[in-house]
ROROTI-363223 format. One record per residue: residue number from 1; chain; residue in three letters; x, y, z of N, C-alpha, C in turn. Coordinates in Angstrom, 2 decimals, padded with zeros to 5 digits. Atoms other than C-alpha are relative to their C-alpha. Layout:
BEGIN
<node><num>NUM</num><cadena>A</cadena><residuo>ALA</residuo><n_px>X</n_px><n_py>Y</n_py><n_pz>Z</n_pz><ca_px>X</ca_px><ca_py>Y</ca_py><ca_pz>Z</ca_pz><c_px>X</c_px><c_py>Y</c_py><c_pz>Z</c_pz></node>
...
//
This chain:
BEGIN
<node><num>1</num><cadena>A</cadena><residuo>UNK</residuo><n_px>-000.75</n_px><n_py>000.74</n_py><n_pz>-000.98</n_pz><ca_px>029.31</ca_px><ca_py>044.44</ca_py><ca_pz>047.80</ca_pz><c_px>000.21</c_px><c_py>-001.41</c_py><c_pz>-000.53</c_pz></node>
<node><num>2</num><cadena>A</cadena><residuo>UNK</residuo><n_px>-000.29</n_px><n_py>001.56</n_py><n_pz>000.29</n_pz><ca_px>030.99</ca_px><ca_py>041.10</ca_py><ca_pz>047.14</ca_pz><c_px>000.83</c_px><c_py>-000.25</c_py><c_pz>000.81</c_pz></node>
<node><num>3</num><cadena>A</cadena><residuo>UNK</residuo><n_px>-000.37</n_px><n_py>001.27</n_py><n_pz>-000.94</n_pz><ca_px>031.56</ca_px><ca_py>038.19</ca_py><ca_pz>049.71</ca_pz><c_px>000.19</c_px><c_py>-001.00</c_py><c_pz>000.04</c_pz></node>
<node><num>4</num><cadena>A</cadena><residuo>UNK</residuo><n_px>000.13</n_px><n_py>001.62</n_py><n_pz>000.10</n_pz><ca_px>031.87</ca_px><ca_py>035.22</ca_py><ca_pz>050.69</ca_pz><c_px>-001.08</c_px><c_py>-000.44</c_py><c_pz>000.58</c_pz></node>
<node><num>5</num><cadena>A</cadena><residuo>UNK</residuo><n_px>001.59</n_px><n_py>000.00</n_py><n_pz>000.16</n_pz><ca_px>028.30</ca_px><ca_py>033.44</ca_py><ca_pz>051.09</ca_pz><c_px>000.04</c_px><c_py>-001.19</c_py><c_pz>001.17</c_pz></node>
<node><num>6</num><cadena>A</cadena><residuo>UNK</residuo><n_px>-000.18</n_px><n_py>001.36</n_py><n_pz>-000.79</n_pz><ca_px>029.80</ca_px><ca_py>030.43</ca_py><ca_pz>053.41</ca_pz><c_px>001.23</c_px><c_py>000.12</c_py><c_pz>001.08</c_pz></node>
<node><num>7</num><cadena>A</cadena><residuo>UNK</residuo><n_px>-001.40</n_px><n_py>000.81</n_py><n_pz>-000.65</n_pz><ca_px>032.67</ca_px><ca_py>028.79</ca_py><ca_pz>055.40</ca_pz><c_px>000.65</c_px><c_py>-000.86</c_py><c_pz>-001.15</c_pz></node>
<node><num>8</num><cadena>A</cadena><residuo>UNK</residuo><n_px>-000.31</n_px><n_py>000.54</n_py><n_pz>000.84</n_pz><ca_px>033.56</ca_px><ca_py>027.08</ca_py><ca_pz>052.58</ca_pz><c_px>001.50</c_px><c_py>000.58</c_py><c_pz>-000.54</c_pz></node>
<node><num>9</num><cadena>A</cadena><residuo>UNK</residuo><n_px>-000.89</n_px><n_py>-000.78</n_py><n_pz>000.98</n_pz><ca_px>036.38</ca_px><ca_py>029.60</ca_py><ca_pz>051.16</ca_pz><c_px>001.50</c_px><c_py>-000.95</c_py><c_pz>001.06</c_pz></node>
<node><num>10</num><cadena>A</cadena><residuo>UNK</residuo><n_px>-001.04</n_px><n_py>000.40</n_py><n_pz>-000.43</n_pz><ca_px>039.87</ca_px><ca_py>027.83</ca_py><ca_pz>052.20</ca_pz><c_px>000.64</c_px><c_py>001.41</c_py><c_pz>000.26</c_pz></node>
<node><num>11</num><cadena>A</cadena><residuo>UNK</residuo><n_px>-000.65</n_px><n_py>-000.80</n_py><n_pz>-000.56</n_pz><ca_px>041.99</ca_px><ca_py>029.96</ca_py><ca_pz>054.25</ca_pz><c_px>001.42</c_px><c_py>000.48</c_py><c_pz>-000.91</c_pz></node>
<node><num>12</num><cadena>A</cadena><residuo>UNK</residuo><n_px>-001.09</n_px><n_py>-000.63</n_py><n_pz>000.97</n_pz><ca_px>044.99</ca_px><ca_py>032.00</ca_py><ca_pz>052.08</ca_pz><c_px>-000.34</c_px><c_py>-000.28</c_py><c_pz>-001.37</c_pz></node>
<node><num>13</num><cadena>A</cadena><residuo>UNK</residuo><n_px>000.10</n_px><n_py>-000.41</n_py><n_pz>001.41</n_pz><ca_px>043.70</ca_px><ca_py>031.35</ca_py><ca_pz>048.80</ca_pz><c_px>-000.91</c_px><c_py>000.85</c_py><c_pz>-000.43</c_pz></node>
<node><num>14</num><cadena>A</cadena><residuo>UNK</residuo><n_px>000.39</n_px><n_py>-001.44</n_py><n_pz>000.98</n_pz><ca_px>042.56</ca_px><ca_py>033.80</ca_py><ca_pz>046.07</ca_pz><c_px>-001.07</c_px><c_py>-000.47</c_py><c_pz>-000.79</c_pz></node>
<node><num>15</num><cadena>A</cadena><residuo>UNK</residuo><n_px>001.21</n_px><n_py>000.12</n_py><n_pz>001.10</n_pz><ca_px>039.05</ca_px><ca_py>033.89</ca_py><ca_pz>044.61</ca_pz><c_px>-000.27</c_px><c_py>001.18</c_py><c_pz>-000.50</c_pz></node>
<node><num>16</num><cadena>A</cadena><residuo>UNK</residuo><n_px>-000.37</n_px><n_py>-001.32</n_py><n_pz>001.09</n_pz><ca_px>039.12</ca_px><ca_py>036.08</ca_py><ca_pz>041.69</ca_pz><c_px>-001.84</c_px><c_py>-000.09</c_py><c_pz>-000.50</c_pz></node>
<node><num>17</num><cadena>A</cadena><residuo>UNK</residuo><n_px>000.97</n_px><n_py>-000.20</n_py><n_pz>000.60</n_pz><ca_px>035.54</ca_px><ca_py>037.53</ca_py><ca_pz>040.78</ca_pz><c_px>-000.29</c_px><c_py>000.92</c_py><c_pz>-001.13</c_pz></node>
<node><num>18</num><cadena>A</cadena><residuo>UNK</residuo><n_px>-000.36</n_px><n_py>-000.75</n_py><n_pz>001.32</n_pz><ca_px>035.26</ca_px><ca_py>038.74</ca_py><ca_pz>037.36</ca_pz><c_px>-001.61</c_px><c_py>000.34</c_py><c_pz>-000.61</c_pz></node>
<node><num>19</num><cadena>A</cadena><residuo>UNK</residuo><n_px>001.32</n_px><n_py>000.42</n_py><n_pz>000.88</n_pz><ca_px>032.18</ca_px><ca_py>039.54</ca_py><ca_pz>034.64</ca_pz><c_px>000.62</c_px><c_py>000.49</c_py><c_pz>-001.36</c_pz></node>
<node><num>20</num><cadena>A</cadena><residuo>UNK</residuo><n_px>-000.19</n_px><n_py>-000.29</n_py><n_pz>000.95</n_pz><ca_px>031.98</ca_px><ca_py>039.90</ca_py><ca_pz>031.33</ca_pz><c_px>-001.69</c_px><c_py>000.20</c_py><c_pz>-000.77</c_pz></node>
<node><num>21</num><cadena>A</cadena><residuo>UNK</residuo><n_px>001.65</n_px><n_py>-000.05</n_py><n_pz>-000.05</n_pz><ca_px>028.33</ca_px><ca_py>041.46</ca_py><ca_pz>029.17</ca_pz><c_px>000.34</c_px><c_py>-000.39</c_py><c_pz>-001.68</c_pz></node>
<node><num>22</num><cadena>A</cadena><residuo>UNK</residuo><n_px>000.15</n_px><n_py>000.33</n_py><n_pz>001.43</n_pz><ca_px>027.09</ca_px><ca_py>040.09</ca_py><ca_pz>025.91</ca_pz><c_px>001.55</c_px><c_py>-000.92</c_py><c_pz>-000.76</c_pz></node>
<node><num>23</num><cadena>A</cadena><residuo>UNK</residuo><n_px>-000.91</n_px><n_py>000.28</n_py><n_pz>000.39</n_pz><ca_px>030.12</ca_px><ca_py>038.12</ca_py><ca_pz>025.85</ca_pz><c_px>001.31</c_px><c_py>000.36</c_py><c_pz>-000.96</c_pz></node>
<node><num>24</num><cadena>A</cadena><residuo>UNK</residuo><n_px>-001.56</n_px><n_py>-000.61</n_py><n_pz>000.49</n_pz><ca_px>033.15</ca_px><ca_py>040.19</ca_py><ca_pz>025.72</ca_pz><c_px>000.70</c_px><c_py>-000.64</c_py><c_pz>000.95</c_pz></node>
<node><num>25</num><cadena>A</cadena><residuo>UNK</residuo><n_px>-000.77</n_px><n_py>000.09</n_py><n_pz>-000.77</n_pz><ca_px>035.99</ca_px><ca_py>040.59</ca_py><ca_pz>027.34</ca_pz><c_px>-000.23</c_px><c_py>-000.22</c_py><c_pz>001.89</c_pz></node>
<node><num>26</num><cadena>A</cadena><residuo>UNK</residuo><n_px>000.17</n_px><n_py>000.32</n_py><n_pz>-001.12</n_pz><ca_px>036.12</ca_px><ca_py>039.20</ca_py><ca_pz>030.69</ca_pz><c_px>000.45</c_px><c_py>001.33</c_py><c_pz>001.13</c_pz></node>
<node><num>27</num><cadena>A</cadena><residuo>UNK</residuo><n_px>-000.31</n_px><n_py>-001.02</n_py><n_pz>-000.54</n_pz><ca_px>036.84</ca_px><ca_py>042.31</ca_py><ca_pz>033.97</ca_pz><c_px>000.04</c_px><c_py>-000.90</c_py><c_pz>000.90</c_pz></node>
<node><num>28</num><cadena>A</cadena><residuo>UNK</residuo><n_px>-000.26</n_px><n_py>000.38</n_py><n_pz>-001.36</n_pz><ca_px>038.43</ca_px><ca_py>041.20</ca_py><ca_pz>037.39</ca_pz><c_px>-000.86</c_px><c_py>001.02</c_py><c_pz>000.74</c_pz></node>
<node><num>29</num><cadena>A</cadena><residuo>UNK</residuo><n_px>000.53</n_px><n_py>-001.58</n_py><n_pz>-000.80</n_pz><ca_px>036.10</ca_px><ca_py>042.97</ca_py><ca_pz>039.61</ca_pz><c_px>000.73</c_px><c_py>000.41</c_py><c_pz>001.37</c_pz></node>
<node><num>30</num><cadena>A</cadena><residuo>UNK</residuo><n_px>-001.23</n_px><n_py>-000.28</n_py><n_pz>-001.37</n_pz><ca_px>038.27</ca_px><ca_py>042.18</ca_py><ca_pz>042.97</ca_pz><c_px>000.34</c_px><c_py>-001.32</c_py><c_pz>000.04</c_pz></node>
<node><num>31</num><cadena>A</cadena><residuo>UNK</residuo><n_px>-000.33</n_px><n_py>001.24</n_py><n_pz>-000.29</n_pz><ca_px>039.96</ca_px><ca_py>039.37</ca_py><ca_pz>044.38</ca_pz><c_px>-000.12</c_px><c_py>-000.43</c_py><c_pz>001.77</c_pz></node>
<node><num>32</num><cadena>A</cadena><residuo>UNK</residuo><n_px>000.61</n_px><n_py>000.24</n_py><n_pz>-001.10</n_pz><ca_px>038.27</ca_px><ca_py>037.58</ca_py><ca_pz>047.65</ca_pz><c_px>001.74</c_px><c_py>-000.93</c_py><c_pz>000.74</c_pz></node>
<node><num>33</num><cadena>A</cadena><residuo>UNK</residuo><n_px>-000.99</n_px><n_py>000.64</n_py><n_pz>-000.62</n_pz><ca_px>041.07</ca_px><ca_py>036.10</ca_py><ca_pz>050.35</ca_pz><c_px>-000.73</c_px><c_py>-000.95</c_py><c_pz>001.46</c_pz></node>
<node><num>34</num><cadena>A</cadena><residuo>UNK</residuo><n_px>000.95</n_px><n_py>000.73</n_py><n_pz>-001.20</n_pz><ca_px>039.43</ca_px><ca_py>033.90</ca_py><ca_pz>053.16</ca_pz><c_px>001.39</c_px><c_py>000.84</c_py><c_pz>001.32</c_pz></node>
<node><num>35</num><cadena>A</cadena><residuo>UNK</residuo><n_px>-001.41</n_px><n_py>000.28</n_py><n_pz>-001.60</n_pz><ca_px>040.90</ca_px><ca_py>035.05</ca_py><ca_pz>056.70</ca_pz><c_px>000.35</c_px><c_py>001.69</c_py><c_pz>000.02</c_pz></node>
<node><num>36</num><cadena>A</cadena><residuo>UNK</residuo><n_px>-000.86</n_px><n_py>-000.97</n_py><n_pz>-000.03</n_pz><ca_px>042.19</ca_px><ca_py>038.06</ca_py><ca_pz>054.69</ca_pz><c_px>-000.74</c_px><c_py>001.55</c_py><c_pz>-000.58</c_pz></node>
<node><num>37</num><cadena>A</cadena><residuo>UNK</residuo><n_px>000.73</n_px><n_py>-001.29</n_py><n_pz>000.38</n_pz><ca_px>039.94</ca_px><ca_py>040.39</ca_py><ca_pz>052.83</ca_pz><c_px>-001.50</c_px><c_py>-001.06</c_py><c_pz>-000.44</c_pz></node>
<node><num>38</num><cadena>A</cadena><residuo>UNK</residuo><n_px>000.77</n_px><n_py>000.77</n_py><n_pz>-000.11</n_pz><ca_px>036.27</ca_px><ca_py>038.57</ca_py><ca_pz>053.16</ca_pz><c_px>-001.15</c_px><c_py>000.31</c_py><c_pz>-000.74</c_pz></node>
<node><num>39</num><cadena>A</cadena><residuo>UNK</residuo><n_px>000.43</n_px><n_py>-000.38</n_py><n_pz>000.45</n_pz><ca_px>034.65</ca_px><ca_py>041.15</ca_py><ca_pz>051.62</ca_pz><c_px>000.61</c_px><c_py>001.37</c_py><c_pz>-000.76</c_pz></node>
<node><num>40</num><cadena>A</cadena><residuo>UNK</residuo><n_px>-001.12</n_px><n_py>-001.54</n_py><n_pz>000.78</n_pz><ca_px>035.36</ca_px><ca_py>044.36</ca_py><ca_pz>049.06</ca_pz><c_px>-001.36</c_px><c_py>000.67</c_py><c_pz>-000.46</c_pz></node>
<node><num>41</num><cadena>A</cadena><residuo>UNK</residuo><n_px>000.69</n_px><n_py>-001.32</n_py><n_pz>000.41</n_pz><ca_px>033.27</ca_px><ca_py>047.28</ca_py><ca_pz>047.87</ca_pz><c_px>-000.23</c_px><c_py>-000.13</c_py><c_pz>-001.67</c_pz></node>
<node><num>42</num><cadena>A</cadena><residuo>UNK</residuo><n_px>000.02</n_px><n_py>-000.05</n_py><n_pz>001.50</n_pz><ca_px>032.25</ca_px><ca_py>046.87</ca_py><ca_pz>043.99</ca_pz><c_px>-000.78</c_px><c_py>001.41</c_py><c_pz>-000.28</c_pz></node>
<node><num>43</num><cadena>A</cadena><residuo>UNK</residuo><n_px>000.93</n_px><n_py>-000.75</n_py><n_pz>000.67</n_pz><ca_px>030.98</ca_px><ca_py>049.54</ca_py><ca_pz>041.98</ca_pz><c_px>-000.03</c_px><c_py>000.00</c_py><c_pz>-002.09</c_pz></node>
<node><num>44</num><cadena>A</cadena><residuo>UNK</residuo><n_px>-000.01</n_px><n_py>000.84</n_py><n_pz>001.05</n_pz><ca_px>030.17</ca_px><ca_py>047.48</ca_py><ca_pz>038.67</ca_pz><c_px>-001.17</c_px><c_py>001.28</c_py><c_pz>-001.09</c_pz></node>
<node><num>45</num><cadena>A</cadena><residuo>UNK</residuo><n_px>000.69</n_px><n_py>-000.88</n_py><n_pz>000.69</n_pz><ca_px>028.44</ca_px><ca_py>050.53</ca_py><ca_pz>035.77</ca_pz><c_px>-000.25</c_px><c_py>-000.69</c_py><c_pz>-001.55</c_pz></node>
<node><num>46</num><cadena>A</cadena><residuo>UNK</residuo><n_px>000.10</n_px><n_py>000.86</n_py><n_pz>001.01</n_pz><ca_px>027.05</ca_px><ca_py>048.07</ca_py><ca_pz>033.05</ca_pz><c_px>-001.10</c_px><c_py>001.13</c_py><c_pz>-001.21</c_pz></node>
<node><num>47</num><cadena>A</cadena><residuo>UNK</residuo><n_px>000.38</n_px><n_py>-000.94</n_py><n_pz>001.08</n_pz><ca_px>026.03</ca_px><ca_py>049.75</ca_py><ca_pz>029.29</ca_pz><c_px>-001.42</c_px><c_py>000.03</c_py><c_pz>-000.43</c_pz></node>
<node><num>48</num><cadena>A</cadena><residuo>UNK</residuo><n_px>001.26</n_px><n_py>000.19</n_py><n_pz>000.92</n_pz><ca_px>022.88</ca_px><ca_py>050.57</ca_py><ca_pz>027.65</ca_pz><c_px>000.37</c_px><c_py>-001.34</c_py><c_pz>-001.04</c_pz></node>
<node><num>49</num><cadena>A</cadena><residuo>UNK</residuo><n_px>000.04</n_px><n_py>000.64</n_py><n_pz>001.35</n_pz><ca_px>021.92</ca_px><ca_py>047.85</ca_py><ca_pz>025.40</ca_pz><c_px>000.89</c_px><c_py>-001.90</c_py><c_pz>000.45</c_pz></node>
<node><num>50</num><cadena>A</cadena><residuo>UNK</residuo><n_px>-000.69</n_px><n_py>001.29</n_py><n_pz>-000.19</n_pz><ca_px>024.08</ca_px><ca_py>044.73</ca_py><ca_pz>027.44</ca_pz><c_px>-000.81</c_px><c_py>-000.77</c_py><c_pz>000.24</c_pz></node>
<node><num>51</num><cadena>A</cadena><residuo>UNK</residuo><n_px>000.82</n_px><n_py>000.55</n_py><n_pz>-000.61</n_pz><ca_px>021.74</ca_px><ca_py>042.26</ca_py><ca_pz>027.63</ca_pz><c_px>000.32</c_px><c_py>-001.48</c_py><c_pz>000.72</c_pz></node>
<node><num>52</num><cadena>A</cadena><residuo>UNK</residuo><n_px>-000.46</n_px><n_py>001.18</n_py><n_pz>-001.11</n_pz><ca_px>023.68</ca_px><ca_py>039.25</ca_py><ca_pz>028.88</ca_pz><c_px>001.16</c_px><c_py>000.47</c_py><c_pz>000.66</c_pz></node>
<node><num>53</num><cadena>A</cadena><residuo>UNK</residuo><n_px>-001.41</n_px><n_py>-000.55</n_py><n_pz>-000.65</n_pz><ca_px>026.17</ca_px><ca_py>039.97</ca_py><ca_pz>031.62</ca_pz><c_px>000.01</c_px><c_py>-001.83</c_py><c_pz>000.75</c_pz></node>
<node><num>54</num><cadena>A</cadena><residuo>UNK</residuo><n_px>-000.18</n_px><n_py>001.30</n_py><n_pz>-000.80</n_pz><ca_px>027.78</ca_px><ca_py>036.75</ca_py><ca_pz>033.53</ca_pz><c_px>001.02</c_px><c_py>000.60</c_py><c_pz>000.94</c_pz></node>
<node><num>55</num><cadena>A</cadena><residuo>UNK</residuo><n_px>-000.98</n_px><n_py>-000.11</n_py><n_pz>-001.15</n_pz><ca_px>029.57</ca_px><ca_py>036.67</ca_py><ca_pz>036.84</ca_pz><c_px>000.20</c_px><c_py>-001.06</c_py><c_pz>-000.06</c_pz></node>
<node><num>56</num><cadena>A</cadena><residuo>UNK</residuo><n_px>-000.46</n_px><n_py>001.05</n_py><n_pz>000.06</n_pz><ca_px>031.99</ca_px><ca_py>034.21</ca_py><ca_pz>037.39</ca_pz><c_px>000.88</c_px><c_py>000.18</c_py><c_pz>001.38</c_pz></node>
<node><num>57</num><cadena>A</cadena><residuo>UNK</residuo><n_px>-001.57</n_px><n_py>-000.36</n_py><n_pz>-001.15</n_pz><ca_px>034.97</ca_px><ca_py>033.32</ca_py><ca_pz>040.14</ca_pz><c_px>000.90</c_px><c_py>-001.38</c_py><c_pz>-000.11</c_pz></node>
<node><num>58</num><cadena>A</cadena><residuo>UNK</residuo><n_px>-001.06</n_px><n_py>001.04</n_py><n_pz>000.08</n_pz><ca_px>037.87</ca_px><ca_py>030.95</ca_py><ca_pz>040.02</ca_pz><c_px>-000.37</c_px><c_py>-000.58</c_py><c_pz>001.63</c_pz></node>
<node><num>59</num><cadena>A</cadena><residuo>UNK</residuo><n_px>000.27</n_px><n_py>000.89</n_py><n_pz>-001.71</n_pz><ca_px>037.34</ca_px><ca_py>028.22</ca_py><ca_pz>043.18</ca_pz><c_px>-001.39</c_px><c_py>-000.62</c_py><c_pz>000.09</c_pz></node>
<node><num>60</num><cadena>A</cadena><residuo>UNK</residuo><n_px>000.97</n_px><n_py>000.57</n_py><n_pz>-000.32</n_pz><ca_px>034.89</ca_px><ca_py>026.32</ca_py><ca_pz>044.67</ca_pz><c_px>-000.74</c_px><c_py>000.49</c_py><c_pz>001.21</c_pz></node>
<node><num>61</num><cadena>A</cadena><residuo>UNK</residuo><n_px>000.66</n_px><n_py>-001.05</n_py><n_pz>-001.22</n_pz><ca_px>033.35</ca_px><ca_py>029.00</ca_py><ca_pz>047.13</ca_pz><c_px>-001.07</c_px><c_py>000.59</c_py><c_pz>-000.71</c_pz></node>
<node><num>62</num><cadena>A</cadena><residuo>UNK</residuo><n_px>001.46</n_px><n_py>-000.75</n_py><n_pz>-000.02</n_pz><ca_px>029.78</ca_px><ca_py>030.59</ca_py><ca_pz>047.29</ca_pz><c_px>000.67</c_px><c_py>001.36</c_py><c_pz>000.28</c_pz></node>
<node><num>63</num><cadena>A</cadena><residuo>UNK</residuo><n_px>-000.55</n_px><n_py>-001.18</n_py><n_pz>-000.52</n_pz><ca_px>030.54</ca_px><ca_py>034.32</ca_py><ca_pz>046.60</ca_pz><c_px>-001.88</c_px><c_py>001.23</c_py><c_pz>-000.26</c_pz></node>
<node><num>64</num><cadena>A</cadena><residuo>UNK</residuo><n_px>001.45</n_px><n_py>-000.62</n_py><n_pz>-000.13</n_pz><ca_px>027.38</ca_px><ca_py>036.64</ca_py><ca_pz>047.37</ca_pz><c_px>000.08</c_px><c_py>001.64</c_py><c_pz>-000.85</c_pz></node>
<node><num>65</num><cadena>A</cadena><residuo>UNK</residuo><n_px>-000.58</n_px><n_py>-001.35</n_py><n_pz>000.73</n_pz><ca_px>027.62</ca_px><ca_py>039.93</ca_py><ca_pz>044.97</ca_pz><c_px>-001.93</c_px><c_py>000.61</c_py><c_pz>000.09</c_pz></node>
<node><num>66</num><cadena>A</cadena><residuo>UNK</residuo><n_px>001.48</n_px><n_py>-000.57</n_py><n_pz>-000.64</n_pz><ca_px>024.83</ca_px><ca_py>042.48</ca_py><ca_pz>046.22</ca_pz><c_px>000.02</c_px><c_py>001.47</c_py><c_pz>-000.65</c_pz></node>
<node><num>67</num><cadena>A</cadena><residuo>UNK</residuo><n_px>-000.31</n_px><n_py>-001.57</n_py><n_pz>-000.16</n_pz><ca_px>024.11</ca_px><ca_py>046.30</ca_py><ca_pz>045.99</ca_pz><c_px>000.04</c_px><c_py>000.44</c_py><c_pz>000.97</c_pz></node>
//
């Protein structure tokens, strides 16, 4: 599951949550909308052997990414 973690998210814009492991290529995992889609359903299947993964998101919003 990935959310938003606050009030913070401005209303109509787009927070894009992505990762990327062992520093590859970056993956959009969804894109958060305040107002409009607050939360989305992930199902993120990371490889044997990745040992650094990073989450990231475009904006200045607290986004909460759970199982």
């Amino acid at each position: 599951m990935c959310s938003f973690a606050d009030a913070s998210a401005k209303k109509g814009e787009a927070y894009v949550v992505s990762c990327a492991a062992d520093g590859g290529p970056k993956f959009t995992l969804c894109v958060l909308r305040a107002g409009t889609c607050d939360s989305v359903q992930i199902d993120v299947l990371l490889g044997v052997g990745n040992e650094k993964v990073e989450f990231s998101v475009s904006g200045l919003s607290l986004i909460h990414i759970s199982e």
